[in-house]
BAFI-854622 format. One record per residue (C-alpha): residue number from 0; residue in one letter; z, x, y. Coordinates in steps of 0.001 Angstrom, whole numbers, plus 524288, in hexadecimal, padded with zeros to 5 digits. Layout:
N
NODE kolti dodo     z     x     y
NODE   NUM    A     Z     X     Y
...
END
This chain:
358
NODE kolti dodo     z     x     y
NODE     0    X 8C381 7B934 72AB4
NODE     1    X 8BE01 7AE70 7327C
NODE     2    X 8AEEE 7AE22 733B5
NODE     3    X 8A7B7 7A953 73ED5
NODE     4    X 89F4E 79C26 73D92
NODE     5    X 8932B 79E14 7365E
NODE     6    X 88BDD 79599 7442D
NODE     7    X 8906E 7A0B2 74C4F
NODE     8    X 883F2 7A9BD 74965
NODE     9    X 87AE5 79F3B 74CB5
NODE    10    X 88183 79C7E 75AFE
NODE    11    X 8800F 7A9F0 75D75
NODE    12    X 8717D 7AA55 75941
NODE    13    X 86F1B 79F65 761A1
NODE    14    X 8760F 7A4A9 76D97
NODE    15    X 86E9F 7B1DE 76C9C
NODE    16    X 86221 7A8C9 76A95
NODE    17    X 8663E 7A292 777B4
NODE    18    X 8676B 7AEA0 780F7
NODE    19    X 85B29 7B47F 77B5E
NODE    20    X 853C2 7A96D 77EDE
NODE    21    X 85AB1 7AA1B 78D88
NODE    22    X 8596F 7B712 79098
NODE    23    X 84B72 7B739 79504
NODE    24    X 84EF7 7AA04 79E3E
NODE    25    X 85AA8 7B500 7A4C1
NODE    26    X 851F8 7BE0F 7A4A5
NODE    27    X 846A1 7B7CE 7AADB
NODE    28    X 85072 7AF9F 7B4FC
NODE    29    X 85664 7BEB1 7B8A1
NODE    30    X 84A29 7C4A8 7BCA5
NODE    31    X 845C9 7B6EB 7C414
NODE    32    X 85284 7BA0A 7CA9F
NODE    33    X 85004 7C869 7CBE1
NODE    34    X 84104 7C537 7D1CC
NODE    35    X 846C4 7BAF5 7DBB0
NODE    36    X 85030 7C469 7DF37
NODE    37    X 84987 7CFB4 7E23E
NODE    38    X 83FA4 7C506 7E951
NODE    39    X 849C1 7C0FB 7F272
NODE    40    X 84F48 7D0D7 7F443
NODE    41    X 84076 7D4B1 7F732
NODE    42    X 83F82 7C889 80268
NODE    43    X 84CA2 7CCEF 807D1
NODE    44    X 84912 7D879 80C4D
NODE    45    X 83C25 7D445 812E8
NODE    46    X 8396A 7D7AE 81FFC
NODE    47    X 831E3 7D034 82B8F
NODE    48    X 8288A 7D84B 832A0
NODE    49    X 82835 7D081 83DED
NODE    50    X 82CE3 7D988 84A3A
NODE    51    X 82AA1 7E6DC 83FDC
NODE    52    X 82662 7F1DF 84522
NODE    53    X 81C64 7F5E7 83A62
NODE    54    X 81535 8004E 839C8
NODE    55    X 80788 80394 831D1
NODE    56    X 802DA 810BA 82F7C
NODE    57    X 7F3C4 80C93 82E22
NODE    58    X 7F367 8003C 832C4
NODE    59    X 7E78E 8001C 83917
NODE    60    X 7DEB6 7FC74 82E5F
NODE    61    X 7DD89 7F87D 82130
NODE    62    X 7EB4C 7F3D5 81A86
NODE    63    X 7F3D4 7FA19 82702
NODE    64    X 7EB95 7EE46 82EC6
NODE    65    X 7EDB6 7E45E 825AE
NODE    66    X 7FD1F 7E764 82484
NODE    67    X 7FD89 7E822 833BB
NODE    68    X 7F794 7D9FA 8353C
NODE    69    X 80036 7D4AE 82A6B
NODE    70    X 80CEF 7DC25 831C5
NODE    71    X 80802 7D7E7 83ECF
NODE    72    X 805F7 7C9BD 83B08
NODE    73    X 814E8 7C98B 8377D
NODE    74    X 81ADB 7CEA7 84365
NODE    75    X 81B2D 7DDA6 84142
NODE    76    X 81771 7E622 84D26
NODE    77    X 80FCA 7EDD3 845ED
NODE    78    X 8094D 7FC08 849E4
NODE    79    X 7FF49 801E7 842B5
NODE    80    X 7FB62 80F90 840B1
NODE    81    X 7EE8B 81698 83DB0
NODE    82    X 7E71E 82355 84158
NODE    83    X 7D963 819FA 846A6
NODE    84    X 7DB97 816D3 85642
NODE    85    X 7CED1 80CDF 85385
NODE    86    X 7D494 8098E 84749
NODE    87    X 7E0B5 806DB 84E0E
NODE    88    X 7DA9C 7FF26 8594D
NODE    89    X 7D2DB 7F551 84F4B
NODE    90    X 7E053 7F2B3 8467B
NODE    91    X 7E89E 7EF6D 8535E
NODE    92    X 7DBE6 7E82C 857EA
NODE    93    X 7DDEC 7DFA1 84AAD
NODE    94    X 7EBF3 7DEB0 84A7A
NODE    95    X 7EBCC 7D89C 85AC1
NODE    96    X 7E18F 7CFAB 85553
NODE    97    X 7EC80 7CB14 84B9C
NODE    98    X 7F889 7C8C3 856BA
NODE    99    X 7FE37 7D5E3 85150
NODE   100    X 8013E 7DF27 85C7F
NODE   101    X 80225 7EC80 8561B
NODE   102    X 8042E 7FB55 859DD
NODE   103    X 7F916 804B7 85406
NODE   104    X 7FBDA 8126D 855D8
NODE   105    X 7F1E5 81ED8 8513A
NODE   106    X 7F6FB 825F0 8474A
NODE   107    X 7F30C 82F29 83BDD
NODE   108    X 7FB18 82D07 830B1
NODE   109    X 7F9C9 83A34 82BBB
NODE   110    X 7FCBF 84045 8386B
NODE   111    X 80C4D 840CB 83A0B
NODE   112    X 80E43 841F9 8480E
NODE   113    X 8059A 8379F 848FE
NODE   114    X 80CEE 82F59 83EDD
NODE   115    X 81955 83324 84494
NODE   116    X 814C5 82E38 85220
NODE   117    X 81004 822F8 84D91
NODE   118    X 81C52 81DA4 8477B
NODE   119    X 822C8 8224B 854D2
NODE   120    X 819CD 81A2E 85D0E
NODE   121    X 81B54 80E5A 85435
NODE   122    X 82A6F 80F38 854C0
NODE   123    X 82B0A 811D3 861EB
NODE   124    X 820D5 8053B 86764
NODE   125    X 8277E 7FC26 85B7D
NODE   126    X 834E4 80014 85D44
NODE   127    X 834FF 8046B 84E8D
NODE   128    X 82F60 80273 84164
NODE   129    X 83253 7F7F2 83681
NODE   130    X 827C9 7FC4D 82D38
NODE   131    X 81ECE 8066B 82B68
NODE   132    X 81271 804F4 82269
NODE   133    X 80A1D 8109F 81F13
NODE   134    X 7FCC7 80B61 81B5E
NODE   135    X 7F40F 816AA 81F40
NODE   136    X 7EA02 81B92 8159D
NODE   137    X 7DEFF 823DF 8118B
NODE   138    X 7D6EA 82270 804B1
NODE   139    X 7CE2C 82C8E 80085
NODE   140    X 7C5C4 827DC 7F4FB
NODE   141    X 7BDA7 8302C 7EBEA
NODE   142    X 7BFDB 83977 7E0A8
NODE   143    X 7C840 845E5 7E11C
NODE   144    X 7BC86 84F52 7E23C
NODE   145    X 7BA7C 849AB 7F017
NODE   146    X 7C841 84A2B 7F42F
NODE   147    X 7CD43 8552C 7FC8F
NODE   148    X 7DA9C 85A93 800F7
NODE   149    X 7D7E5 854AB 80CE2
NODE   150    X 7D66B 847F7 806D8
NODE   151    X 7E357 84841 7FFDD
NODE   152    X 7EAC5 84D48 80C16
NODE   153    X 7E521 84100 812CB
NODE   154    X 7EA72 837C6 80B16
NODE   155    X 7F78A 83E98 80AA7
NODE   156    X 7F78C 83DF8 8189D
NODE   157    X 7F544 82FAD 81B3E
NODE   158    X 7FBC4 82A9E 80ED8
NODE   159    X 80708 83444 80D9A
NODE   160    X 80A1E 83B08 8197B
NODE   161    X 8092F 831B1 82117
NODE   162    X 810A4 82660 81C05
NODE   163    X 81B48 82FD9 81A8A
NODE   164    X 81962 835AC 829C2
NODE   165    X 819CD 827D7 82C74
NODE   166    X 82755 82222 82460
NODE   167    X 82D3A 83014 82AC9
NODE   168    X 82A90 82AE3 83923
NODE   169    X 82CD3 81C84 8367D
NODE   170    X 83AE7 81E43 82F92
NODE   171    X 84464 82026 83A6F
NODE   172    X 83F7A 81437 83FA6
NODE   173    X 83D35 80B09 83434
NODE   174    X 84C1E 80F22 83229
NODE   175    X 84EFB 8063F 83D4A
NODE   176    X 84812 7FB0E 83987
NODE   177    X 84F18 7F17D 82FC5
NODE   178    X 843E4 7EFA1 82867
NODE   179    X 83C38 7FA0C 827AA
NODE   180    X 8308E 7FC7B 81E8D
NODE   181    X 82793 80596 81A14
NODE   182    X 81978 802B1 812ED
NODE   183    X 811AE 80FA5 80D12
NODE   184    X 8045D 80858 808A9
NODE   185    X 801B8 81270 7FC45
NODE   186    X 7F8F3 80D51 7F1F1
NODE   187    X 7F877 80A80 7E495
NODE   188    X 7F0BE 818CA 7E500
NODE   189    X 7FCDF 81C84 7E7E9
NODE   190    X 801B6 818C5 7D921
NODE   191    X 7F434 81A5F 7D194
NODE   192    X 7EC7F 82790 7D589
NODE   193    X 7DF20 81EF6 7D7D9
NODE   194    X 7D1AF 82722 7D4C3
NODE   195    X 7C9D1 82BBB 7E00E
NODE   196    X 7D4ED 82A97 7E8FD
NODE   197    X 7DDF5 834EC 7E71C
NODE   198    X 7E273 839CA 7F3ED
NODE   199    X 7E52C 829EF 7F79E
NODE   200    X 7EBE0 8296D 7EAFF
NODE   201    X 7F2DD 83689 7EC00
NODE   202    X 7F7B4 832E7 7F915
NODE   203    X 7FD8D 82604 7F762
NODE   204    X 8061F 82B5D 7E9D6
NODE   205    X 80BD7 83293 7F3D1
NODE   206    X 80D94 8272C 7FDD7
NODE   207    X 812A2 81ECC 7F10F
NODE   208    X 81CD3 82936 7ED73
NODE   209    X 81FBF 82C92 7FDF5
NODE   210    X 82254 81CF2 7FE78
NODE   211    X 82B11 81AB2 7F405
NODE   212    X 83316 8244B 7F5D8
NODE   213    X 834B9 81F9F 802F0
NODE   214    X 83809 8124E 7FDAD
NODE   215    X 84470 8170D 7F8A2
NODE   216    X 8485F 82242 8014F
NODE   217    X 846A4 8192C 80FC9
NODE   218    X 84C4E 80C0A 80934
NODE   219    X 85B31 81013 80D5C
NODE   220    X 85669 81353 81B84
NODE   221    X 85383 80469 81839
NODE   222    X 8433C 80727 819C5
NODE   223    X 83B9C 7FED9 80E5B
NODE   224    X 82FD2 8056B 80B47
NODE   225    X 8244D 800EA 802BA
NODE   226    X 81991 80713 7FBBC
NODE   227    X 80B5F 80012 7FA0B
NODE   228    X 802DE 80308 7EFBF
NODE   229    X 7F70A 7F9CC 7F2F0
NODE   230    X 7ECCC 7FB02 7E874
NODE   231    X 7DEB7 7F59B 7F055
NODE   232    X 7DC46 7EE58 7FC08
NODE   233    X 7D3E0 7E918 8030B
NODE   234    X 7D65B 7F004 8103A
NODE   235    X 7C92D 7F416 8123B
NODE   236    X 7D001 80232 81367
NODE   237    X 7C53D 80720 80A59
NODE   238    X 7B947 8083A 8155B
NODE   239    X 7C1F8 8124C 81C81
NODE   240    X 7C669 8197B 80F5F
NODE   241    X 7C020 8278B 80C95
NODE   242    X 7B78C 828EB 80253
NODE   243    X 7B1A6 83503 7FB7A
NODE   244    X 7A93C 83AE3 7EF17
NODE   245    X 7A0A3 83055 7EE7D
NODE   246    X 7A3B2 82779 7FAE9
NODE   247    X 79D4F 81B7F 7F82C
NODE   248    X 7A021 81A78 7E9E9
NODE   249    X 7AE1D 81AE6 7EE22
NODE   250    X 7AD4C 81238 7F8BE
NODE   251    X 7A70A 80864 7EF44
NODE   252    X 7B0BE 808E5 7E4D2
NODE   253    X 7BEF7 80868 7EB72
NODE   254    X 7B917 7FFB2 7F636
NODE   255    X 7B4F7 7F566 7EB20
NODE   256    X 7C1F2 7F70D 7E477
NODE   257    X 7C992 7F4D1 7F1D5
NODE   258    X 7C2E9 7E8CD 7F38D
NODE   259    X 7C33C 7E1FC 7E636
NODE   260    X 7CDEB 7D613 7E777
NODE   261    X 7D375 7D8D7 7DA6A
NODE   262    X 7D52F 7E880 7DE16
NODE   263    X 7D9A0 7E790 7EB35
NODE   264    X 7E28E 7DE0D 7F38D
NODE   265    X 7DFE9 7DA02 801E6
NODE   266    X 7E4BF 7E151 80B60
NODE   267    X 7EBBD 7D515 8133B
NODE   268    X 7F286 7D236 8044D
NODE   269    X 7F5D2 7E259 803CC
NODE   270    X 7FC29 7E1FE 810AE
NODE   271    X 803FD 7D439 80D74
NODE   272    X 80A67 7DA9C 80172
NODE   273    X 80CD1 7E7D4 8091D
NODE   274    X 813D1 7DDF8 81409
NODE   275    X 81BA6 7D82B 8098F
NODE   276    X 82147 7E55D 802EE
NODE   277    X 8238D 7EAB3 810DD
NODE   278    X 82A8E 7DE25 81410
NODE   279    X 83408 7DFE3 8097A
NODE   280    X 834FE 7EE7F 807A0
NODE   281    X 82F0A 7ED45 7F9C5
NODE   282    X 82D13 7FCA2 7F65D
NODE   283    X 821DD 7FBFF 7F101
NODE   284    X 81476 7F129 7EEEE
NODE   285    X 807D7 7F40A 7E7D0
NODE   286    X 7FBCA 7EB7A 7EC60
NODE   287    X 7F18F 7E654 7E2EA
NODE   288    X 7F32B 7E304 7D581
NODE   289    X 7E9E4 7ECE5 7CF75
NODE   290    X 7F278 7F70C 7D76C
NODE   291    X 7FDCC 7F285 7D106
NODE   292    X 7F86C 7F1CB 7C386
NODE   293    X 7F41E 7FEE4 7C682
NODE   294    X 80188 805BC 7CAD7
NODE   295    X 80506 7FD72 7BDC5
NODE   296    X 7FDF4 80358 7B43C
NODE   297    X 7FF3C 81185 7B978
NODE   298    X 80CEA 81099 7B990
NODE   299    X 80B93 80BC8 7A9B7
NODE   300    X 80160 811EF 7A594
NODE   301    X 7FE95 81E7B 7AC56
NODE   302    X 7F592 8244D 7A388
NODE   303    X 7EBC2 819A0 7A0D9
NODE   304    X 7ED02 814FF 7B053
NODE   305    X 7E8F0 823A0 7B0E1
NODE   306    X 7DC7D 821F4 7A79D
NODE   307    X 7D9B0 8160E 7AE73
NODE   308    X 7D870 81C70 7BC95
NODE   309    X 7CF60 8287B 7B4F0
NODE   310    X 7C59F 81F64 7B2A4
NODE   311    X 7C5E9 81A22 7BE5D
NODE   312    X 7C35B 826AD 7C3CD
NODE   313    X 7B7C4 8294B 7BBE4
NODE   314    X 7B1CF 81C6B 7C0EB
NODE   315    X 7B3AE 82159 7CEC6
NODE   316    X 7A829 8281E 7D798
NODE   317    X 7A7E9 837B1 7D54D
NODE   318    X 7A8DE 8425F 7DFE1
NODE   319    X 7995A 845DF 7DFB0
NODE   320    X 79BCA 850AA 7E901
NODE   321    X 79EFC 84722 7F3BB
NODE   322    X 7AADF 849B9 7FC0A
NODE   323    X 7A941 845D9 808A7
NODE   324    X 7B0DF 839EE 80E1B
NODE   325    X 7ACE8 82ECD 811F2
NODE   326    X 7B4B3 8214F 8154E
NODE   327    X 7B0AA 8133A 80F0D
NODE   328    X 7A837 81012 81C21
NODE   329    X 7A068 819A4 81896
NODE   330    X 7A00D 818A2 80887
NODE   331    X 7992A 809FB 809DB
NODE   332    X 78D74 808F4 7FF16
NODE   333    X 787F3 7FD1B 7F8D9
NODE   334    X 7913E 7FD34 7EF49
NODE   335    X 79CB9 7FA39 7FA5E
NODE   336    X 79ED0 7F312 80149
NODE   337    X 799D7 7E715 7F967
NODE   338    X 79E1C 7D96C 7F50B
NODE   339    X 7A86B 7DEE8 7EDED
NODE   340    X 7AEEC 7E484 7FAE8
NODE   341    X 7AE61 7DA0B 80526
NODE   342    X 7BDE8 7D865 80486
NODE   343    X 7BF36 7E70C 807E7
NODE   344    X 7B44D 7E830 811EA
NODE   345    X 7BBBE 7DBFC 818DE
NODE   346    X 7C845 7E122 816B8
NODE   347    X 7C356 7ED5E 81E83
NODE   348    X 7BE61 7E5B7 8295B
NODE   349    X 7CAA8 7DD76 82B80
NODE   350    X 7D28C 7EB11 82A8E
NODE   351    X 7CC30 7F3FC 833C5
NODE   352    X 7C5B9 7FBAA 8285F
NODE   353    X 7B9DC 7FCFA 83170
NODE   354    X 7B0E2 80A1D 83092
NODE   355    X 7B63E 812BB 83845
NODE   356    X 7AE33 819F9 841A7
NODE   357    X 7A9C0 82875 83D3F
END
């Protein structure tokens, strides 16, 4: 019986040796390949929003402003939205100032009819709708104790209801548009139940969950839609939030986190990344890396992101017997605004955070 060459072994030692050494070279080159080409599939299907009829559900302050200059400033004929006539007045005020011509209609979000005939009015004067962003909100802050019903249904209403009365009205016309987009601004509250804001928090789940279902249920009526999960910024939005238990402690601590550089991202930065996902129909984008790290570690670790938040809670103000409401204009102490703030207290300058009149 003929035996094979005793070298034999060794060849086939070496040419094992060889593609083990290779494969992490094909490996590596196939997901440079797979990155560039998922690069070039995302910039394919951007959009120019030059000419778009957008539309922004709270766009008269605060991050709806912001994302209505940045729209405006590329060509979009943008109309915004809010329930604040004076409000209203001031953000179209700011936006002529800027060369940007746009609509501003009264509305309150969690009012239907109104909702209903706002997207109406808005179709009717722009000859349709490219892209609807919902960026209304209300943030009650304080611990349960001083929550009521009321204060739950609230934020349901503006974060829930009326995103959703919203996308009802607006979808026979974005299905005429060839591009047509929808933004829900949730929050990274939305993924992490944050202490001392519950109702916020308990709201925007259910914006979260209403959005991504969307995502996949509208994309064959050809309608991208993305979900935002910003963690802070630096809106200014705080001053006009509603506080309660004890006010000013409150006030003091989230308007000091909201304004820290390494908590919170700028509201111009939040509204360029929010541009960019809308652009390319990305379905979702969370803002701020602490936000991300966040959503990271709860959806890892659960329990001990769980433990973490507890203590967090037990550093936070208690009820005292204090439940009335008040907003940030009216929680100021020494302790805020100080030093620490000046980015926020700017922010709410430049965005038509001013007090608003009792």
């Amino acid at each position: 019986m003929t035996q094979l060459p005793k070298h034999i072994p060794p060849l086939r030692r070496r040419y094992s040796s060889t593609v083990a050494a290779r494969w992490p070279l094909a490996l590596a080159v196939a997901s440079v390949g797979a990155t560039l080409g998922i690069a070039a599939w995302r910039r394919s299907r951007g959009i120019d929003f030059n000419g778009r009829s957008v539309v922004i559900i709270g766009g008269s302050r605060g991050l709806g402003l912001v994302l209505a200059r940045a729209l405006g400033a590329e060509g979009a004929r943008v109309t915004i939205a809010a329930r604040d006539n004076e409000e209203l007045a001031r953000a179209r005020e700011d936006l002529e100032g800027r060369g940007i011509a746009a609509s501003t209609i009264v509305c309150d979000v969690r009012d239907r009819a109104q909702v209903e005939a706002a997207i109406a009015a808005a179709a009717s004067e722009r000859g349709g709708i490219d892209v609807l962003m919902n960026v209304a909100g209300v943030i009650q802050v304080g611990p349960l104790d001083s929550m009521t019903v009321e204060d739950f249904e609230d934020a349901m209403a503006t974060h829930f209801w009326g995103p959703l009365y919203a996308i009802l009205a607006a979808r026979p016309h974005l299905r005429q548009s060839p591009v047509a987009r929808i933004v829900n601004v949730s929050s990274v509250g939305g993924k992490i139940a944050v202490p001392h804001l519950l109702p916020y928090s308990a709201s925007k789940f259910a914006l979260t969950g209403l959005s991504e279902g969307l995502a996949v249920e509208l994309r064959r009526e050809g309608i991208r839609v993305t979900t935002v999960n910003p963690g802070l910024m630096r809106t200014g939005s705080t001053y006009n939030a509603s506080f309660k238990g004890q006010h000013r402690r409150e006030f003091a601590w989230f308007h000091t986190a909201d304004s820290l550089p390494v908590m919170s991202m700028s509201a111009e930065r939040a509204a360029s990344q929010i541009i960019d996902a809308c652009r390319h129909g990305d379905a979702e984008v969370t803002l701020t890396m602490p936000a991300k790290l966040g959503v990271l570690a709860r959806a890892l670790c659960p329990e001990t992101t769980a433990r973490v938040l507890q203590i967090v809670n037990a550093l936070l103000p208690e009820n005292a017997g204090e439940n009335g409401s008040r907003s940030g204009w009216q929680s100021v102490s020494r302790v805020a605004p100080s030093i620490l703030t000046r980015s926020a207290d700017a922010a709410s300058r430049r965005n038509n955070e001013v007090p608003v009149a009792p």
